[in-house]
VEXMAR-948532 format. One record per residue: x, y, z of N, C-alpha, C, O in turn; residue number from 1. Coordinates in nm, 4 decimals, m for minus. Each point is the difference from the previous one (the first is absolute). Layout:
REM VEXMAR-948532
<nc1:X, nc2:Y, nc3:Z, cac1:X, cac2:Y, cac3:Z, cc1:X, cc2:Y, cc3:Z, oc1:X, oc2:Y, oc3:Z, i:NUM>;
...
//
This chain:
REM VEXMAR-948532
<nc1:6.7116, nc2:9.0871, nc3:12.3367, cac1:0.0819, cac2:0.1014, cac3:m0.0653, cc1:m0.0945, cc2:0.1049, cc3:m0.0597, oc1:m0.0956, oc2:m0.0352, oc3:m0.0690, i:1>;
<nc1:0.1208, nc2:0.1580, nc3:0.0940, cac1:m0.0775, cac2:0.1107, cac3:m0.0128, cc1:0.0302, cc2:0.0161, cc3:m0.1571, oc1:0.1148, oc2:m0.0282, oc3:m0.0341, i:2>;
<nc1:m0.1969, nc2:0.0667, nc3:m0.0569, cac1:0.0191, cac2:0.0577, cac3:m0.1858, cc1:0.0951, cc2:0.0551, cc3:m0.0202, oc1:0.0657, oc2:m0.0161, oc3:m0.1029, i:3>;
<nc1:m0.0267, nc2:0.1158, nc3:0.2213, cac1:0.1331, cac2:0.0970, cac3:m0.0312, cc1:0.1056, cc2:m0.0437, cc3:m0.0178, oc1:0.0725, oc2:0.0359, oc3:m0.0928, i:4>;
<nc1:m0.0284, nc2:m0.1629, nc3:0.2181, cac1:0.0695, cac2:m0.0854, cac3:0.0319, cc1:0.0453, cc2:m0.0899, cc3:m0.1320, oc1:0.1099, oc2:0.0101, oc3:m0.0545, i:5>;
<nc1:m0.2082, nc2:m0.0932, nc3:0.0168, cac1:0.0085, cac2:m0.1002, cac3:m0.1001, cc1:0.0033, cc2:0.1509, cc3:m0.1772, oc1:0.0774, oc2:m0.0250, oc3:m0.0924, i:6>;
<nc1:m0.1394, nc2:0.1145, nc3:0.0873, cac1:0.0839, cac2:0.0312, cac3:m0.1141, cc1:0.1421, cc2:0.0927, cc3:0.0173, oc1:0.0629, oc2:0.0304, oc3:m0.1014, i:7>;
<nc1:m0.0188, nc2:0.0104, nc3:0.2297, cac1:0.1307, cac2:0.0651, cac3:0.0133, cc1:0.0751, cc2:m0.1722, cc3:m0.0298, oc1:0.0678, oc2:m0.0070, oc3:m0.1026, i:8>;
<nc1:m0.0753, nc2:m0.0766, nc3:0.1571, cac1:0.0741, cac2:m0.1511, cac3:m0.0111, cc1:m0.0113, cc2:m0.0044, cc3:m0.1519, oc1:0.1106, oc2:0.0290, oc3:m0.0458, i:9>;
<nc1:m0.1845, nc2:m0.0493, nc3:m0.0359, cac1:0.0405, cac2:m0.0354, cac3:m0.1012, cc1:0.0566, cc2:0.0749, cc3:m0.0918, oc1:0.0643, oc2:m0.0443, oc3:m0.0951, i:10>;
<nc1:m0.0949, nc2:0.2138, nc3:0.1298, cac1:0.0616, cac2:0.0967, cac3:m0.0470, cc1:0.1678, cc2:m0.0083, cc3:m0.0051, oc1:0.0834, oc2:0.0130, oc3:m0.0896, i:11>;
<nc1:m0.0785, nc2:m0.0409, nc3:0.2307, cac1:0.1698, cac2:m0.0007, cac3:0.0287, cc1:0.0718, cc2:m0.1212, cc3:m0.0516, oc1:0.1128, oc2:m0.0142, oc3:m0.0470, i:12>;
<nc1:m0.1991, nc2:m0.0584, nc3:0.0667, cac1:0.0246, cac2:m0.1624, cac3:m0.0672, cc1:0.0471, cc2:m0.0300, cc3:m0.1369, oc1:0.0706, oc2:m0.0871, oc3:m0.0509, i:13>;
<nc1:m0.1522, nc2:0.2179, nc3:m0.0009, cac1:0.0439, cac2:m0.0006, cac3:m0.2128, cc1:0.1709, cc2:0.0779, cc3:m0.0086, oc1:0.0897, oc2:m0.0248, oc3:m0.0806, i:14>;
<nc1:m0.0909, nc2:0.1302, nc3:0.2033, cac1:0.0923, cac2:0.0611, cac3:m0.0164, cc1:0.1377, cc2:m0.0693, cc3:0.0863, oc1:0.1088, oc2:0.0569, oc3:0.0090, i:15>;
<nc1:m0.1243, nc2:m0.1213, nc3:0.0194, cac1:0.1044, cac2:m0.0923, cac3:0.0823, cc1:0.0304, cc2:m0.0862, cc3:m0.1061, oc1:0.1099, oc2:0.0170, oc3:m0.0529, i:16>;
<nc1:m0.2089, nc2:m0.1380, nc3:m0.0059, cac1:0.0489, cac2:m0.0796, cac3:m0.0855, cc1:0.0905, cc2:0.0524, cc3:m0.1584, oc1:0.0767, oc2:m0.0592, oc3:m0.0760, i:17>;
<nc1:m0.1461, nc2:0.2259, nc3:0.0807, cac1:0.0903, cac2:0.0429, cac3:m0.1200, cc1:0.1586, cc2:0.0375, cc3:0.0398, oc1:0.0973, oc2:m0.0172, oc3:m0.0734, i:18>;
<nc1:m0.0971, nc2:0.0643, nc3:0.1879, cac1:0.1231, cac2:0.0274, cac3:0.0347, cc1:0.0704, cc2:m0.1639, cc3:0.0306, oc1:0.1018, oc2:m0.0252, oc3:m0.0645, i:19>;
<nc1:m0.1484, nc2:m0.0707, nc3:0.1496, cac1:0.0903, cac2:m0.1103, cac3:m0.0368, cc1:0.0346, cc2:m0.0707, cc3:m0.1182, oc1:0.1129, oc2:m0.0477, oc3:m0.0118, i:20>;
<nc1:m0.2228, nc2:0.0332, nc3:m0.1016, cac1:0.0339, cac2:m0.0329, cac3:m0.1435, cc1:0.1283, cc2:0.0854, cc3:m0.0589, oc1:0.1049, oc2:m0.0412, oc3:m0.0495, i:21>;
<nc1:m0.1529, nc2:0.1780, nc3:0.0735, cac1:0.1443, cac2:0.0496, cac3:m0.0583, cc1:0.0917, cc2:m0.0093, cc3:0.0900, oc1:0.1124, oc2:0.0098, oc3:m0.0492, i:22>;
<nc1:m0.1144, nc2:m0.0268, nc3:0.1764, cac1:0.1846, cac2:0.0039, cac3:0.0503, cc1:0.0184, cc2:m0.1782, cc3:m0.0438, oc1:0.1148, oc2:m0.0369, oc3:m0.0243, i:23>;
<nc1:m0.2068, nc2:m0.0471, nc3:0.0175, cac1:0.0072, cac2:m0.1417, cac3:m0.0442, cc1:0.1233, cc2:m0.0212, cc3:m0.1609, oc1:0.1036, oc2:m0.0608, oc3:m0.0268, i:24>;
<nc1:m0.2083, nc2:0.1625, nc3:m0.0473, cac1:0.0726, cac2:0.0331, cac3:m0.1219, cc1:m0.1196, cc2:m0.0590, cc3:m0.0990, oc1:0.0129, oc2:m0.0198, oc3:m0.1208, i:25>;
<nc1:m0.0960, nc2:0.0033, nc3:0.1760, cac1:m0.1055, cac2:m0.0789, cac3:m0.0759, cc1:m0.1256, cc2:0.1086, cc3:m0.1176, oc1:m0.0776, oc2:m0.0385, oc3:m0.0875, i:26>;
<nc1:0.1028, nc2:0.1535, nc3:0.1301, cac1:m0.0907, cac2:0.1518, cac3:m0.0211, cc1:0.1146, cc2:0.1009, cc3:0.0176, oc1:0.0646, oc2:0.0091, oc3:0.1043, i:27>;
<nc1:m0.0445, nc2:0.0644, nc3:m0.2112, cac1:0.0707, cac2:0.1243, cac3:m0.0377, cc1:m0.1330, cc2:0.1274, cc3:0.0372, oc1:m0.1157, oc2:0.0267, oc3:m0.0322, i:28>;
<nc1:0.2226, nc2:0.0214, nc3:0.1177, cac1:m0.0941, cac2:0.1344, cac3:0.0123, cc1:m0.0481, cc2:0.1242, cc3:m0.0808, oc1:m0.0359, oc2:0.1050, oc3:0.0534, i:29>;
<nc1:0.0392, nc2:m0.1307, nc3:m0.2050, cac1:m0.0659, cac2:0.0621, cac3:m0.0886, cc1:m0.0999, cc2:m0.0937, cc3:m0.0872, oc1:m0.0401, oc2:0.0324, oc3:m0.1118, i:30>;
<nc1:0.0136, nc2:m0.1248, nc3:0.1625, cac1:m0.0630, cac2:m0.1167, cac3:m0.0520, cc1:m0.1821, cc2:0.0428, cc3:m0.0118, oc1:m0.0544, oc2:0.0608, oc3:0.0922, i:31>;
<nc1:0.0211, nc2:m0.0793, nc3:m0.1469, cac1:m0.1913, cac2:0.0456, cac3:0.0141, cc1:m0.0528, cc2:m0.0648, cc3:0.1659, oc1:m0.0429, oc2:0.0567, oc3:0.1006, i:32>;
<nc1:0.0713, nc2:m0.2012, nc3:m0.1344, cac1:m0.0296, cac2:m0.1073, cac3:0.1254, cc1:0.0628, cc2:0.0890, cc3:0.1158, oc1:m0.0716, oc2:0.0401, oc3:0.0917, i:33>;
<nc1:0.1612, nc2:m0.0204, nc3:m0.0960, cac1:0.0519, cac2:0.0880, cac3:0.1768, cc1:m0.0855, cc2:0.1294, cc3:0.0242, oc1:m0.0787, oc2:0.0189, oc3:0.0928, i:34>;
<nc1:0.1167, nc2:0.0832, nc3:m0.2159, cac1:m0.0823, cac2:0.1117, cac3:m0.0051, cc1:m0.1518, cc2:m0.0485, cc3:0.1074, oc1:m0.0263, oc2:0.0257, oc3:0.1175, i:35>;
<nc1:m0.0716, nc2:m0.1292, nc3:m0.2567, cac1:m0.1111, cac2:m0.0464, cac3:0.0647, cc1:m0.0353, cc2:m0.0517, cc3:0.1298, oc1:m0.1141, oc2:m0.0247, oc3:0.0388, i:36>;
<nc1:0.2219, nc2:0.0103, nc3:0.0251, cac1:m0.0144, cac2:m0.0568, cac3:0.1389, cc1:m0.0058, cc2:0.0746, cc3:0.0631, oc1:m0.0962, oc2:m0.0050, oc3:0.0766, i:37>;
<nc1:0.1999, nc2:0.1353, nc3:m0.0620, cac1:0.0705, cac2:0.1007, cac3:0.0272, cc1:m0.1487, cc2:0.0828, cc3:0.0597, oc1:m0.0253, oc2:0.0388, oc3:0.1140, i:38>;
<nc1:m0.0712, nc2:m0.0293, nc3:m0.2611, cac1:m0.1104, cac2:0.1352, cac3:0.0230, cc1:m0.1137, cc2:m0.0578, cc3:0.0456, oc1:m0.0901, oc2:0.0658, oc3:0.0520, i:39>;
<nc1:0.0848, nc2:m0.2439, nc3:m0.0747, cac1:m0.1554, cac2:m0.0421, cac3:0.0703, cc1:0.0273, cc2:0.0153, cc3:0.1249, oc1:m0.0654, oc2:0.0639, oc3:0.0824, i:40>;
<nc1:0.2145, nc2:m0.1536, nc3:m0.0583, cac1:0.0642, cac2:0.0164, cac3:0.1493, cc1:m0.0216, cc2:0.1333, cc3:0.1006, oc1:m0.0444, oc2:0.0018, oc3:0.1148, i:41>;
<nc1:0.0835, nc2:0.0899, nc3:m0.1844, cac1:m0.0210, cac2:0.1832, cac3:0.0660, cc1:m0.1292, cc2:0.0349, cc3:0.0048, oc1:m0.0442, oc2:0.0440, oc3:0.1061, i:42>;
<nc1:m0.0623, nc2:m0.0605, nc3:m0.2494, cac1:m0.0605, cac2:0.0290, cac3:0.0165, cc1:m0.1309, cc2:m0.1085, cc3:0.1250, oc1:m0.1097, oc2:0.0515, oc3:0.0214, i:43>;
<nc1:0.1304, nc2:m0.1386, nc3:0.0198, cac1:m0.0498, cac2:m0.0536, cac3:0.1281, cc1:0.0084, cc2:0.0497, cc3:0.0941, oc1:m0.0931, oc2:0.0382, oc3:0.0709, i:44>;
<nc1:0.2231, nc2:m0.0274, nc3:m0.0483, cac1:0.0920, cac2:0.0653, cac3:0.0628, cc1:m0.0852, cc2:0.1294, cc3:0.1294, oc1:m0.0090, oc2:0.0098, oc3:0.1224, i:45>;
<nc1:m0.0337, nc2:0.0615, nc3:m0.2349, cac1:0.0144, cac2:0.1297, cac3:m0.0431, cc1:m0.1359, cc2:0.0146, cc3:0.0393, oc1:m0.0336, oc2:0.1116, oc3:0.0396, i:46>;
<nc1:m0.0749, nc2:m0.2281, nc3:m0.0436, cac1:m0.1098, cac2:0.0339, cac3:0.0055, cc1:m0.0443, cc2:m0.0220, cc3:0.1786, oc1:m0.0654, oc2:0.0776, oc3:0.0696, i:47>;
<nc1:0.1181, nc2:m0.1909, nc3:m0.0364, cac1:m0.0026, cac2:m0.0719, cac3:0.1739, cc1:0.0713, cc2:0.1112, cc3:0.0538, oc1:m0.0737, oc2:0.0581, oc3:0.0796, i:48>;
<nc1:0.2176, nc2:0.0124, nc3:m0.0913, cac1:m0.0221, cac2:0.0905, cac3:0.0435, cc1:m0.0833, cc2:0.1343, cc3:0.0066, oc1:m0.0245, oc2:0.0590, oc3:0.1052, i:49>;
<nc1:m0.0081, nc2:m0.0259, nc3:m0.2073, cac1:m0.1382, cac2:0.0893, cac3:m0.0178, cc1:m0.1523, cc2:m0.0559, cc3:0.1287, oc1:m0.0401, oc2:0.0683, oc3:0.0942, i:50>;
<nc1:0.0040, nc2:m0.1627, nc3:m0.1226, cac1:m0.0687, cac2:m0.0924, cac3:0.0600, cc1:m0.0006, cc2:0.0655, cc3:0.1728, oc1:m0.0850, oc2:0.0838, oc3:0.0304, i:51>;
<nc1:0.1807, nc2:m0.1292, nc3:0.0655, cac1:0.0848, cac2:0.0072, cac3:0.1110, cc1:0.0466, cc2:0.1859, cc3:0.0064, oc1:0.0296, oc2:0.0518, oc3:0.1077, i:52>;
<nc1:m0.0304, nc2:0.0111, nc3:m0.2115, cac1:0.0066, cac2:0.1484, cac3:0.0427, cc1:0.1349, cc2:0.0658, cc3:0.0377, oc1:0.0298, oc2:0.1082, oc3:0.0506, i:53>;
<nc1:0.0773, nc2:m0.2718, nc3:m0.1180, cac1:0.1396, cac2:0.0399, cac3:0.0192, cc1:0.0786, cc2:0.0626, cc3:m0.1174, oc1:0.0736, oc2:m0.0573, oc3:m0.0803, i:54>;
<nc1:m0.1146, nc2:0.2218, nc3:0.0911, cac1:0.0255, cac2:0.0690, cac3:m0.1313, cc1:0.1817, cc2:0.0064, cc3:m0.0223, oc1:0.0191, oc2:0.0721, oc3:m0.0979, i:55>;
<nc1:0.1113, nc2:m0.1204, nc3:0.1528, cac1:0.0929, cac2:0.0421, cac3:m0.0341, cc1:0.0388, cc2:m0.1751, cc3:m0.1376, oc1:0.0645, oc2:m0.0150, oc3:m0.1038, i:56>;
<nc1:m0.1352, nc2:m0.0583, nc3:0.1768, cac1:m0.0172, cac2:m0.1343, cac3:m0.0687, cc1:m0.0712, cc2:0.0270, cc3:m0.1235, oc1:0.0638, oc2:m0.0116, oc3:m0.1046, i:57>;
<nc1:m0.2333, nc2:0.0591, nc3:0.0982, cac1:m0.0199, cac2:0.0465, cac3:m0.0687, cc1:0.0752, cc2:0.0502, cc3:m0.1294, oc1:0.0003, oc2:m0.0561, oc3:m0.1096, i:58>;
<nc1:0.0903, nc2:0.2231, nc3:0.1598, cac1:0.1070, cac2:0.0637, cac3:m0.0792, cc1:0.1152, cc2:m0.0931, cc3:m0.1126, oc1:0.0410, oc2:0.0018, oc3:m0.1161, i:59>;
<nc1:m0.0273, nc2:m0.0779, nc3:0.2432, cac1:0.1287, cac2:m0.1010, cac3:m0.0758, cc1:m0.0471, cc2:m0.0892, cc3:m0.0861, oc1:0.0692, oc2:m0.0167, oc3:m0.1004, i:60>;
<nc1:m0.1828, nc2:m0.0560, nc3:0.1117, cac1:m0.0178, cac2:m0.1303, cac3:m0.0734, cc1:m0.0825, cc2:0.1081, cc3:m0.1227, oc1:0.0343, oc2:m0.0404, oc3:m0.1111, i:61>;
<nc1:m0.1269, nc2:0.1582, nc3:0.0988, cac1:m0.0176, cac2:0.0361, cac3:m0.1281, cc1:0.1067, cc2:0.0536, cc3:m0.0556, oc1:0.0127, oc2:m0.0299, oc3:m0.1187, i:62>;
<nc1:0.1039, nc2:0.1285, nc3:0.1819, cac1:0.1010, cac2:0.0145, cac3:m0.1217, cc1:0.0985, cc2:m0.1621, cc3:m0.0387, oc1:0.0560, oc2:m0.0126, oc3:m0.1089, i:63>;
<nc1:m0.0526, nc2:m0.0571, nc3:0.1774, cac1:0.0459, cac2:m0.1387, cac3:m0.0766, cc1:m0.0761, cc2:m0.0673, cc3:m0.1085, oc1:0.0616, oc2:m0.0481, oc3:m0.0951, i:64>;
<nc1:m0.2229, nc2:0.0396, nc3:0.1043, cac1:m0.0506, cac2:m0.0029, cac3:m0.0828, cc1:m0.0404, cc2:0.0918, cc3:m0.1526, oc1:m0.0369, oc2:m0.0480, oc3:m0.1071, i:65>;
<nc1:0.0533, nc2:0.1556, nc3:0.1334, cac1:0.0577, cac2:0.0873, cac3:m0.1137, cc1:0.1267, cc2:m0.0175, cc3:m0.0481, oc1:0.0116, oc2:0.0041, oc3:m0.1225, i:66>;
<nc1:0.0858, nc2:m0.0225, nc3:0.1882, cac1:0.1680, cac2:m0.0338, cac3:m0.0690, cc1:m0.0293, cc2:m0.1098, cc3:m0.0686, oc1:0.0664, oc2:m0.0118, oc3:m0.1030, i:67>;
<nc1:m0.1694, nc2:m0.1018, nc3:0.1322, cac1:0.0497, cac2:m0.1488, cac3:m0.0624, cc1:m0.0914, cc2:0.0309, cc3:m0.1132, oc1:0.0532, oc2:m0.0183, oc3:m0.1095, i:68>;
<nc1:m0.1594, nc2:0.0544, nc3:0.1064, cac1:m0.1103, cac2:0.0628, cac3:m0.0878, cc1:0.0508, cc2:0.0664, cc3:m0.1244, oc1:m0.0467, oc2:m0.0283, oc3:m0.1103, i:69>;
<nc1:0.1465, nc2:0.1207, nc3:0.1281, cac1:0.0673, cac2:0.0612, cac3:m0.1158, cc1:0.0610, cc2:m0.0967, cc3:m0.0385, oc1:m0.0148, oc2:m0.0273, oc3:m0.1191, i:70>;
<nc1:0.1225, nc2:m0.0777, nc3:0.2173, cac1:0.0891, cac2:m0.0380, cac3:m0.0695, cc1:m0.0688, cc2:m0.1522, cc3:m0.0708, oc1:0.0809, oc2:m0.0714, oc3:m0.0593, i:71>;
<nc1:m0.2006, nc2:0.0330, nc3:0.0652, cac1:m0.1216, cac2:m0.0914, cac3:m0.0325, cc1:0.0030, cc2:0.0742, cc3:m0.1437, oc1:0.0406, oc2:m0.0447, oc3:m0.1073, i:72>;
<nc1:m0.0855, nc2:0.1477, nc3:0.1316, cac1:m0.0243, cac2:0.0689, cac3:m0.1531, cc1:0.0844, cc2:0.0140, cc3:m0.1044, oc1:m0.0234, oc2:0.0241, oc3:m0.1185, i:73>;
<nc1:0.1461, nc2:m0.0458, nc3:0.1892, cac1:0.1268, cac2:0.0178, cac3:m0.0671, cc1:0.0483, cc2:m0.1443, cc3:m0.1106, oc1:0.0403, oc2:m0.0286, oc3:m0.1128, i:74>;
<nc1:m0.0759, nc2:m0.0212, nc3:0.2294, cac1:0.0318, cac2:m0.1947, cac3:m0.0380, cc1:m0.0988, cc2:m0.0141, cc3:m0.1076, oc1:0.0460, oc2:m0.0307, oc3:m0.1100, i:75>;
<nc1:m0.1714, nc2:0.0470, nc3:0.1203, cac1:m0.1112, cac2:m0.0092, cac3:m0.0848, cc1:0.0140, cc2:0.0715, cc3:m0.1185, oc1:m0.0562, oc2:m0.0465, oc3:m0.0991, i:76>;
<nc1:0.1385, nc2:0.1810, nc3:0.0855, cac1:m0.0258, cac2:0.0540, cac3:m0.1593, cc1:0.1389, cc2:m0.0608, cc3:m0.0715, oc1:0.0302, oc2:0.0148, oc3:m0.1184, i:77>;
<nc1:0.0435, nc2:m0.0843, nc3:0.2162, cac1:0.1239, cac2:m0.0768, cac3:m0.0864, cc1:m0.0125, cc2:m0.1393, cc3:m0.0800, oc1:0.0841, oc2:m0.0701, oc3:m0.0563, i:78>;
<nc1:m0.2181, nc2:0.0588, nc3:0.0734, cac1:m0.0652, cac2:m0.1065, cac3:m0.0610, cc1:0.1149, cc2:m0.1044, cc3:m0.0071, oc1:0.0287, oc2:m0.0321, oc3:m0.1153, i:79>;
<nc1:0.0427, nc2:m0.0274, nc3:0.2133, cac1:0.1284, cac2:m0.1201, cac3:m0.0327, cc1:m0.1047, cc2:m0.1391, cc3:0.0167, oc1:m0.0359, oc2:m0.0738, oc3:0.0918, i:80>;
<nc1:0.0118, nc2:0.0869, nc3:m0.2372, cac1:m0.0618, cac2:m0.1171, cac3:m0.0493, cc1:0.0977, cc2:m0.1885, cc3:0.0427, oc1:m0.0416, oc2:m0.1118, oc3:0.0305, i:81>;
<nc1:0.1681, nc2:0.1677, nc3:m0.0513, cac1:0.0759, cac2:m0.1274, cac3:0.0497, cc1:m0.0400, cc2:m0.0350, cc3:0.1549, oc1:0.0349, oc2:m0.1097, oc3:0.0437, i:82>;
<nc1:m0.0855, nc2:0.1729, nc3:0.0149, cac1:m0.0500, cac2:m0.0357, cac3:0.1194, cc1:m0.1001, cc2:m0.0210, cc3:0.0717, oc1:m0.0019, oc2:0.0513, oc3:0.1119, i:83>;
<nc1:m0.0797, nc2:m0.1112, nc3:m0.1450, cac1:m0.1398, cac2:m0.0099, cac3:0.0090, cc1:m0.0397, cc2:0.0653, cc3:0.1603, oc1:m0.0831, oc2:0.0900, oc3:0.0122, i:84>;
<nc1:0.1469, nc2:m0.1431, nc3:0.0902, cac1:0.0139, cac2:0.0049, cac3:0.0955, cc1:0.0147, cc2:0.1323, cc3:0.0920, oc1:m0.0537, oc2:0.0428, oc3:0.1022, i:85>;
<nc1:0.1577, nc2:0.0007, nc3:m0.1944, cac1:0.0575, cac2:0.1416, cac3:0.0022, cc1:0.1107, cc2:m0.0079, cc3:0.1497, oc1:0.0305, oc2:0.0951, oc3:0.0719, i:86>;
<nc1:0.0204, nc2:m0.2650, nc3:m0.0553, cac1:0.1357, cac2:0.0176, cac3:0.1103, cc1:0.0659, cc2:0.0747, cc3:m0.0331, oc1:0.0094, oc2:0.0593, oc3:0.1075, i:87>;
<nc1:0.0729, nc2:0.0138, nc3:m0.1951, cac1:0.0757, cac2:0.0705, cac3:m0.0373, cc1:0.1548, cc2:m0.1023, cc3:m0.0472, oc1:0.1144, oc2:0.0381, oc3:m0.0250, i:88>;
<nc1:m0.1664, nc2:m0.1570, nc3:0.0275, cac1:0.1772, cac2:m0.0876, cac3:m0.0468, cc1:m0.0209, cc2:m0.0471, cc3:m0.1596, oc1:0.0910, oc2:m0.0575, oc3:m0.0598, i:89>;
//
């Protein structure tokens, strides 16, 4: 398995498991933990395609990683101390 290969896989891999946790019901999608999956996920993403020279992939996985990034920042200045976790339940 080529580097690109194995970090686009785990890239997509963070962002798959966040999307099944939340349709699971297990991770609310304003949660820090989803957010966090959301931008390591993209930002992998984001880089294997860079890597490979596939700039529309590229395009997509950095503005996803900026959306989750704000909304990371968002979760983070709400300081919800009841949640260590930051699932959002």
């Amino acid at each position: 398995m080529s580097l690109e290969t194995a970090i686009a896989t785990v890239g997509v891999s963070l962002l798959l498991i966040a999307f099944a946790m939340n349709l699971g019901g297990l991770l609310m999608t304003n949660s820090r933990l989803y957010q966090g999956l959301n931008a390591v996920g993209a930002a992998l993403a984001c880089l294997a395609s860079a890597m490979i020279g596939f700039v529309s992939f590229v395009v997509l996985e950095g503005v996803w990683l900026i959306v989750a990034l704000f909304a990371l920042a968002g979760r983070l200045r709400s300081h919800n101390l009841g949640d260590p976790l930051g699932t959002g339940s």
